[in-house]
C-alpha positions as CSV (number, residue, x, y, z in Angstrom):
1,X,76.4,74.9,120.5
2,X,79.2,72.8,119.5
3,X,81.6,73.0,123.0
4,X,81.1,72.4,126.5
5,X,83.1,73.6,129.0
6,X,83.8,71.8,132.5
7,X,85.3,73.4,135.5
8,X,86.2,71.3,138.0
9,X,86.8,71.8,141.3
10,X,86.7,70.3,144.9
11,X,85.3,72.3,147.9
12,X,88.9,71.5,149.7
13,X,90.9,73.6,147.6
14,X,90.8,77.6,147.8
15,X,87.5,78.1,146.2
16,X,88.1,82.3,146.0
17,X,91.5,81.7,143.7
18,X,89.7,78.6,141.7
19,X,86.7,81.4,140.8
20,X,89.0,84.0,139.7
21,X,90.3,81.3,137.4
22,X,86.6,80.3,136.2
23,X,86.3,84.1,135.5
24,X,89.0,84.5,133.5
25,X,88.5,81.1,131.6
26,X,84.7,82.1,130.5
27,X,85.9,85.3,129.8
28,X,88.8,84.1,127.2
29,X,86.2,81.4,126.1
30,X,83.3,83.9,125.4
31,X,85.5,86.1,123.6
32,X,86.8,83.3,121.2
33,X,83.6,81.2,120.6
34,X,80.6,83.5,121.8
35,X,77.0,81.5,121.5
36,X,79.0,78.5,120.2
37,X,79.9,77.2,123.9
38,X,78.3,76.5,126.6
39,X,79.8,77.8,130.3
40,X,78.2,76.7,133.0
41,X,77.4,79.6,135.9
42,X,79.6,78.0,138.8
43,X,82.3,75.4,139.5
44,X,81.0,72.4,138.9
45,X,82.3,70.5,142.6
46,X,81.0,67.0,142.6
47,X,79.8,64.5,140.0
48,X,75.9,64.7,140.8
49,X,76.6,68.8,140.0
50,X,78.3,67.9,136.8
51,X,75.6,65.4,136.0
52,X,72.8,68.0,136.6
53,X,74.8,70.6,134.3
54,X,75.5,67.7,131.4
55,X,71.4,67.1,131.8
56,X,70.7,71.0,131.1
57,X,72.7,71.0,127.7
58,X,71.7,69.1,123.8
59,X,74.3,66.6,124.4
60,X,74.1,65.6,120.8
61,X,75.5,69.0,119.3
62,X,78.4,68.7,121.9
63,X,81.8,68.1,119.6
64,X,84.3,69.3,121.9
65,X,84.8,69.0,125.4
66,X,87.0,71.3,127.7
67,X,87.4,70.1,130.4
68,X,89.1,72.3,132.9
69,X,90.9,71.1,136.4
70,X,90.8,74.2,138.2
71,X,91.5,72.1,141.5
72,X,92.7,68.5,141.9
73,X,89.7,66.2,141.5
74,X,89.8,62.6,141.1
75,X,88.7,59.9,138.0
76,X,85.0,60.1,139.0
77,X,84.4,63.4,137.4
78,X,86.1,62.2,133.9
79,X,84.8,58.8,134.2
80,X,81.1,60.5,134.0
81,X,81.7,62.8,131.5
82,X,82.5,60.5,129.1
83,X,79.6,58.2,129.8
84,X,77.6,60.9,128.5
85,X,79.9,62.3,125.9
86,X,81.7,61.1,123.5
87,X,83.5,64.2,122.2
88,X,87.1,64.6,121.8
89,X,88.5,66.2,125.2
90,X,91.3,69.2,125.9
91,X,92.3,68.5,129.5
92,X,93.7,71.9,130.8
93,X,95.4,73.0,133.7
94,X,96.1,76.3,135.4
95,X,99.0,77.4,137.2
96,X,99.1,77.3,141.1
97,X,98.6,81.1,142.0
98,X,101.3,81.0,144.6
99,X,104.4,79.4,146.2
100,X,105.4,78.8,149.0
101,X,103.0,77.5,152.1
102,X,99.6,76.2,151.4
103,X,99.2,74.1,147.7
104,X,96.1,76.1,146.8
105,X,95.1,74.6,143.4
106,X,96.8,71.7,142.6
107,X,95.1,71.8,139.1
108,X,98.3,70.2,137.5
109,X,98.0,66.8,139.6
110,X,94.2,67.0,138.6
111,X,95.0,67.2,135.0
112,X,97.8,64.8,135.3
113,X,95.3,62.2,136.8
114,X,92.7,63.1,134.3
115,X,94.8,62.3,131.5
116,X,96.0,58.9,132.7
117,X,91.9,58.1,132.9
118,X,91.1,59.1,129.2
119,X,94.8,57.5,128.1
120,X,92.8,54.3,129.7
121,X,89.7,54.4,128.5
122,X,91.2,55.3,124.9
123,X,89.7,58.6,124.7
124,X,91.4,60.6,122.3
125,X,92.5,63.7,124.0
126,X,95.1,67.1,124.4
127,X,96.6,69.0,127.7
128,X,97.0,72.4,127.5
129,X,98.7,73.8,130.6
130,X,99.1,77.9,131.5
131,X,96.6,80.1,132.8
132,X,93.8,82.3,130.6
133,X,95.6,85.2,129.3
134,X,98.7,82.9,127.9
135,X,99.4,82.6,124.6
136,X,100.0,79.1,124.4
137,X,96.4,78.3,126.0
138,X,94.2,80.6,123.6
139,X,96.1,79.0,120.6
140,X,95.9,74.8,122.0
141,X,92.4,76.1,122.2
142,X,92.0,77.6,118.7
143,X,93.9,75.1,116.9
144,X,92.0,72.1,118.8
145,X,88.6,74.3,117.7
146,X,89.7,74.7,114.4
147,X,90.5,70.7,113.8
148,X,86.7,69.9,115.2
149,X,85.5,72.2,112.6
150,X,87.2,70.7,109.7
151,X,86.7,67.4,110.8
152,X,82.7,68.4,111.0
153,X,83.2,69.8,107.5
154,X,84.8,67.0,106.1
155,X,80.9,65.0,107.0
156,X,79.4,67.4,104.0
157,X,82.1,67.0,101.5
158,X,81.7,65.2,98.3
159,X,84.1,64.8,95.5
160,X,83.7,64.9,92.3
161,X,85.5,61.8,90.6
162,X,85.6,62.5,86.4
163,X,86.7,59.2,85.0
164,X,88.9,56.5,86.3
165,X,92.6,56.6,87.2
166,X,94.7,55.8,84.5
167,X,95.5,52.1,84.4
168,X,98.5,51.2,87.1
169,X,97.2,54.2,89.0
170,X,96.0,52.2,92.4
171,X,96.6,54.8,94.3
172,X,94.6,57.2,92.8
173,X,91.7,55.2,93.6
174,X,89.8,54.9,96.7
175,X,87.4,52.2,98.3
176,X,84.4,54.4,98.8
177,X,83.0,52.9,101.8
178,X,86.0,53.5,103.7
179,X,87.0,56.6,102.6
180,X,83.4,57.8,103.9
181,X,83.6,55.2,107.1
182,X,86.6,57.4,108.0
183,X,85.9,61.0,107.3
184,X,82.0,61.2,106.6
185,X,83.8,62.1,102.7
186,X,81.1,61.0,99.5
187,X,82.5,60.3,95.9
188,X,80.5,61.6,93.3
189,X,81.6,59.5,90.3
190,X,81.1,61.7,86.8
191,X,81.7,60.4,83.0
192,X,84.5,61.8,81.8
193,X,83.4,61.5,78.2
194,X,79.7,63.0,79.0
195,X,81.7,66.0,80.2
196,X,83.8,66.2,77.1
197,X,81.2,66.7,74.8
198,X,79.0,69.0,77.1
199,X,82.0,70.8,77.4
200,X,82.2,71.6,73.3
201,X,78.9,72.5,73.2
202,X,79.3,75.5,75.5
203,X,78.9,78.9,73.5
204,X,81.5,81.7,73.8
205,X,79.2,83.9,76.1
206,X,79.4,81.5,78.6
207,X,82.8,80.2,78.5
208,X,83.8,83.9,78.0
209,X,84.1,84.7,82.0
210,X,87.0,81.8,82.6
211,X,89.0,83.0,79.3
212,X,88.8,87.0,81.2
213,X,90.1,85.2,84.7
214,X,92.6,83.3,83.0
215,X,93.9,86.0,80.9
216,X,94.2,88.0,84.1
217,X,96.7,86.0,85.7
218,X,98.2,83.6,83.0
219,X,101.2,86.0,81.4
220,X,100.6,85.8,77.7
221,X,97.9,83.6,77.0
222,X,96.7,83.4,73.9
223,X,93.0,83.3,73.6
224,X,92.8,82.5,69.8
225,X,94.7,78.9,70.8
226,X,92.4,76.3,70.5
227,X,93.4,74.7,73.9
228,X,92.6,77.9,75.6
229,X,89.2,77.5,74.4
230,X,88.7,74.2,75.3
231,X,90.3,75.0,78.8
232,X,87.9,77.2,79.3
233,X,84.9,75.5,78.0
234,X,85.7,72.3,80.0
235,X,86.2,74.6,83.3
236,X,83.1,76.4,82.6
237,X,81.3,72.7,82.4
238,X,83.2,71.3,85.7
239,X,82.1,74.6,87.7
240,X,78.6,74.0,87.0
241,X,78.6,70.1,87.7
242,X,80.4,71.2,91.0
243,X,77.0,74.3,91.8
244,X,75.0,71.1,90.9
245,X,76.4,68.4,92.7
246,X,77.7,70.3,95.9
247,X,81.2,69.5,95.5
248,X,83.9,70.6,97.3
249,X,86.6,69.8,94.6
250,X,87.6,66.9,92.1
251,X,89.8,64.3,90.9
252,X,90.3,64.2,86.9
253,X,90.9,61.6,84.5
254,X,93.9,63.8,82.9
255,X,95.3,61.3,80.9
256,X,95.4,60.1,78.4
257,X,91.8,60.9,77.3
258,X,92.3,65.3,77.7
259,X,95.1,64.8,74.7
260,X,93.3,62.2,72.2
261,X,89.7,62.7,73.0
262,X,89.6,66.8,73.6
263,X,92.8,67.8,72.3
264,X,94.0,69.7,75.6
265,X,95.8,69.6,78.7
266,X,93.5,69.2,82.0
267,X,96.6,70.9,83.6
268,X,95.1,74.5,83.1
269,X,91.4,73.7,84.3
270,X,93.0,71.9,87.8
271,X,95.3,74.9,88.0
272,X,92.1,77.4,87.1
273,X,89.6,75.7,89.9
274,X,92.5,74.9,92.4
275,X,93.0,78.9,91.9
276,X,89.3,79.8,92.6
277,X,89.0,77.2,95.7
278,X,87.8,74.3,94.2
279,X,90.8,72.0,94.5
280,X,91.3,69.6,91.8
281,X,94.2,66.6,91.1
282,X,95.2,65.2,88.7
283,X,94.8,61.2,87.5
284,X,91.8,60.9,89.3
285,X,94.2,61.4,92.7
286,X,90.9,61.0,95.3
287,X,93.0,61.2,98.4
288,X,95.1,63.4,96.6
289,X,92.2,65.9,96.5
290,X,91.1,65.2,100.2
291,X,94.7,66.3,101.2
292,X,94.9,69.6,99.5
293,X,91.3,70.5,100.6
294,X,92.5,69.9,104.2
295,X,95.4,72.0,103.7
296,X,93.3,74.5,101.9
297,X,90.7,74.4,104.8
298,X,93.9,75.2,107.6
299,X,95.9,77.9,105.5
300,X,93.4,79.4,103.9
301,X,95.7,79.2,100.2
302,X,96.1,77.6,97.6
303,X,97.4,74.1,97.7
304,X,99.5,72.1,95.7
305,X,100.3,68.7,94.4
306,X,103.0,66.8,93.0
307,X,105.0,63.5,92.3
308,X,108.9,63.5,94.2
309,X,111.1,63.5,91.6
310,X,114.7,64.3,92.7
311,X,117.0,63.7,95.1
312,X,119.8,66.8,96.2
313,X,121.7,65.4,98.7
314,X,124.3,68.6,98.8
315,X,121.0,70.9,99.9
316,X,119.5,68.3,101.6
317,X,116.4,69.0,99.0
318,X,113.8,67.4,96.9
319,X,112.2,68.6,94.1
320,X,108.1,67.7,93.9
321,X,106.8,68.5,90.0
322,X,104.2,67.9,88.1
323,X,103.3,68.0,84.1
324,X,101.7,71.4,84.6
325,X,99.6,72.0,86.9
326,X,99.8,74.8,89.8
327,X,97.4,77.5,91.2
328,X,98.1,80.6,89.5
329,X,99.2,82.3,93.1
330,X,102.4,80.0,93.6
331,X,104.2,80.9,90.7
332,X,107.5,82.6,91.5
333,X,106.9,86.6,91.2
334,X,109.8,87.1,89.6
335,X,108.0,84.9,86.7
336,X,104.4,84.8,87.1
337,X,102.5,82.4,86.0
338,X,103.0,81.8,82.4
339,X,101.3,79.1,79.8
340,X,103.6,76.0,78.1
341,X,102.3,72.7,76.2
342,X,102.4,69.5,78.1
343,X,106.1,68.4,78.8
344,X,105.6,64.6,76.7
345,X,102.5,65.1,74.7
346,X,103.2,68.8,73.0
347,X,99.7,69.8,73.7
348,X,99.0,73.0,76.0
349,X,97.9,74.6,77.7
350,X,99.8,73.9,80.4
351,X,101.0,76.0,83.7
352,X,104.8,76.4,83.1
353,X,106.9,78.0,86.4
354,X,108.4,77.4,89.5
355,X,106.7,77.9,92.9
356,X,107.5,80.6,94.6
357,X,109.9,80.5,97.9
358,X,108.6,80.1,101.5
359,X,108.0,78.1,104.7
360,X,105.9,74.8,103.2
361,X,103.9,72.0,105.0
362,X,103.8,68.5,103.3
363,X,100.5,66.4,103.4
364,X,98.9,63.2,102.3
365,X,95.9,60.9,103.7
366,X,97.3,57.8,102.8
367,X,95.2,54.6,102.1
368,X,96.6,51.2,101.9
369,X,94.7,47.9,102.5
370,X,97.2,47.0,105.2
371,X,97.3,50.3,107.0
372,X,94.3,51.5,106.3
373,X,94.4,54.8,106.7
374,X,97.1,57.4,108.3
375,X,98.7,60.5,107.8
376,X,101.7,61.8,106.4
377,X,103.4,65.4,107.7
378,X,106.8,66.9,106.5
379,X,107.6,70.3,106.7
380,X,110.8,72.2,105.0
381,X,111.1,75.9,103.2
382,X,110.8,76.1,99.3
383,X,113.8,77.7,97.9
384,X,114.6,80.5,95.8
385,X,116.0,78.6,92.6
386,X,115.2,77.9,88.9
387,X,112.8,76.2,87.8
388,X,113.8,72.4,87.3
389,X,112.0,71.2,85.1
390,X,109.4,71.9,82.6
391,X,105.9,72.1,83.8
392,X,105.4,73.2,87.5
393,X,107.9,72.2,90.1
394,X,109.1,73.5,93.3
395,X,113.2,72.1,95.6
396,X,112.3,72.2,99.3
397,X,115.1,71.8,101.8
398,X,113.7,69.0,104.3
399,X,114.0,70.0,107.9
400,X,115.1,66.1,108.3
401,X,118.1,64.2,106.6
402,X,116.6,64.4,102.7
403,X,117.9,60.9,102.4
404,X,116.8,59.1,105.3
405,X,113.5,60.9,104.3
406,X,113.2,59.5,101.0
407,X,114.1,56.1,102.4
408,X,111.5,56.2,105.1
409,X,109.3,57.1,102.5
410,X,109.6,54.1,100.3
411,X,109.6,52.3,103.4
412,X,106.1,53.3,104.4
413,X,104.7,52.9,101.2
414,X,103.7,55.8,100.8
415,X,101.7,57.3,97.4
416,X,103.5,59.3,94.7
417,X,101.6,62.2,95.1
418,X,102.1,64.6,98.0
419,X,100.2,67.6,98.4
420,X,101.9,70.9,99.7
421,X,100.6,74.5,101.0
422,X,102.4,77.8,102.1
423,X,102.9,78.2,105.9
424,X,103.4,76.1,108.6
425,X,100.1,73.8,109.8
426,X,102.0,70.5,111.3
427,X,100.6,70.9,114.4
428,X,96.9,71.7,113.3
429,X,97.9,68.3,110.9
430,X,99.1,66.2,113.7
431,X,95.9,67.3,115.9
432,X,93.9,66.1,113.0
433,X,95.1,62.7,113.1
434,X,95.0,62.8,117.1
435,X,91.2,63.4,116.8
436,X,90.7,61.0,114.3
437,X,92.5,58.2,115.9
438,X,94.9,57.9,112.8
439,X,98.8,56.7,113.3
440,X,100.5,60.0,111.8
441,X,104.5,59.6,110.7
442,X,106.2,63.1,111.1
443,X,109.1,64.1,109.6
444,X,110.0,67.8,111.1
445,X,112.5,69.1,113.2
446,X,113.1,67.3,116.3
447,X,110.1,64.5,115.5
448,X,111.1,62.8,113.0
């Protein structure tokens, strides 16, 4: 069991309206979460009830509370709720079942004044307001449900650090302590050299399964390039440290040590794993990895990454690009995804396209030692145009000024690196950083 859910009520109020909305409620709650909440039989009407239902539960498994003001009911009820929990809440209240003569309900007040105690107390906590059957309620519900679950995921993950970031690359690294402090995340730190040379000792047979994937969805690879067959040698080595190791993606060493000490791009084994799930960035990018597994964990696609590199003031656009890396899926379909050599070394293989065009979300979990950490969000739709420049790149019109973006940007201090995935998860994002207790800067429509 990993929610409780509170209904509560005072004996004043019209008790045969506030247990039509209990029924409804569990119903919309069983039907969403089945064995994974907990719904108690009746209003709970007074604090000693609530007490005597918290008492009957494992308050330990407990990570979200819903907490329902089906009537008005004062601080006491919240106030002992979180002495013995320490969950994030969703305050939610229902709509008065008629106007006009008696106030029946008067949940709103009760959620109202609910609120104000958790806003107090600095309780992180959401308000949902509408009754069962609206849509709004079932998807506050699902997305706050969905955030607790990545957040509880986030506790298991470990990844997979191959070499150090390139020298100048600060932000690429991480302090570890922190970075677990904050999100329960481990660092696995692997010798990029050690994997090199397991790598070359890894017999066709074996590597043989990434070359067939690859082939599949790279548009004229060829496998008699030696590149190709230490891209997939390497990739076959990575996937089994990652089986070994539990990890949930990685950060590489790319350069320079792929072009003078294997002869090959990493571009095509980040792009390869990113492709089968296991998101990978580049120059040992740690946070940069953490943000594309979030977005992965919310879409349910393939993420990307990539440095800002232009400026298009005329389609208030940017362009975010990288050497070569990009899931197979994103390429353009007009294109597919096709292999290149790396843009300044000459040395494949490489991902060479542009993204393909759609509604995008914008991500990073920023580090600083002044900030600490916090959140980045920007949202805008990747256009339908050329590719811009060699390697993998994608020009997003900004739903906010593109200048005053990029400004802000430089402001803040903000990390080279931005990871990006199809569709639209600001609000699951900006949830995420509520939970977490994390200042979040938005730049969207109408929150910027």
């Amino acid at each position: 069991m990993t929610i409780v859910y509170l209904p509560i009520a005072r004996k004043t109020f019209d008790l045969e309206a506030a247990n039509d909305q209990l029924r409804r409620s569990k119903d919309l709650l069983h039907s969403l979460f089945l064995e994974k909440v907990s719904l108690p039989d009746e209003l709970l009407t007074s604090p000693d009830e609530l007490v005597r239902y918290l008492e009957s539960i494992n308050l330990e498994q407990v990570k979200l509370i819903i907490y329902q003001s089906v009537t008005f009911a004062d601080g006491e009820f919240i106030e002992e709720t979180m002495k013995q929990l320490k969950a994030p809440v969703l305050v939610w209240s229902v709509r008065e079942p008629s106007i006009g003569g008696r106030l029946r309900l008067n949940s709103l007040t009760g959620g109202n004044s609910t609120c104000h105690v958790l806003r107090s107390a600095g309780r992180p906590y959401e308000f949902v307001f509408g009754n069962p059957e609206e849509h709004q309620v079932r998807q506050t519900i699902q997305r706050k449900t969905r955030i607790m679950q990545v957040i509880e995921q986030l506790k298991t993950v470990k990844v997979g650090v191959v070499g150090e970031h390139p020298p100048g690359f600060f932000f690429s690294g991480t302090d570890d302590e922190a970075l677990f402090a904050q999100f329960g995340v481990e660092t696995v730190h692997l010798d990029l050299m050690e994997a090199f040379q397991a790598s070359k000792r890894i017999p066709k047979e074996q590597y043989e399964g990434a070359l067939q994937q690859a082939e599949k969805q790279v548009i004229g690879l060829n496998r008699s390039d030696e590149t190709v067959t230490r891209f997939a040698q390497f990739t076959t080595h990575m996937k089994s440290e990652i089986k070994e190791k539990q990890l949930a993606g990685l950060a590489i060493r790319c350069w320079p040590d792929f072009f003078t000490e294997l002869g090959a791009a990493a571009c095509s084994t980040l792009s390869h794993l990113t492709e089968e799930g296991l998101v990978s960035s580049c120059e040992s990018d740690i946070h940069g990895a953490l943000s594309m597994y979030i977005l992965q964990e919310l879409s349910a696609s393939a993420p990307y990454l990539g440095d800002m590199v232009h400026l298009n003031e005329a389609s208030n656009s940017v362009v975010l690009w990288h050497c070569g890396a990009g899931a197979y899926s994103l390429a353009h379909p007009a294109s597919g995804a096709t292999p290149g050599v790396h843009p300044n070394r000459k040395i494949g293989f490489t991902m060479e396209f542009g993204l393909k065009p759609g509604k995008v979300t914008m991500f990073r979990v920023s580090y600083t030692k002044q900030d600490n950490y916090r959140l980045l969000i920007m949202r805008g739709d990747a256009l339908d145009t050329p590719k811009r420049f060699n390697g993998t790149s994608v020009e997003i019109k900004l739903e906010t000024d593109a200048t005053d973006t990029l400004n802000s940007l430089m402001k803040e201090g903000f990390e080279p690196h931005y990871a990006l995935v199809y569709g639209d998860v600001c609000d699951e994002l900006v949830e995420l950083g509520n939970q977490l207790g994390l200042p979040t800067h938005v730049y969207t429509e109408g929150r910027a």
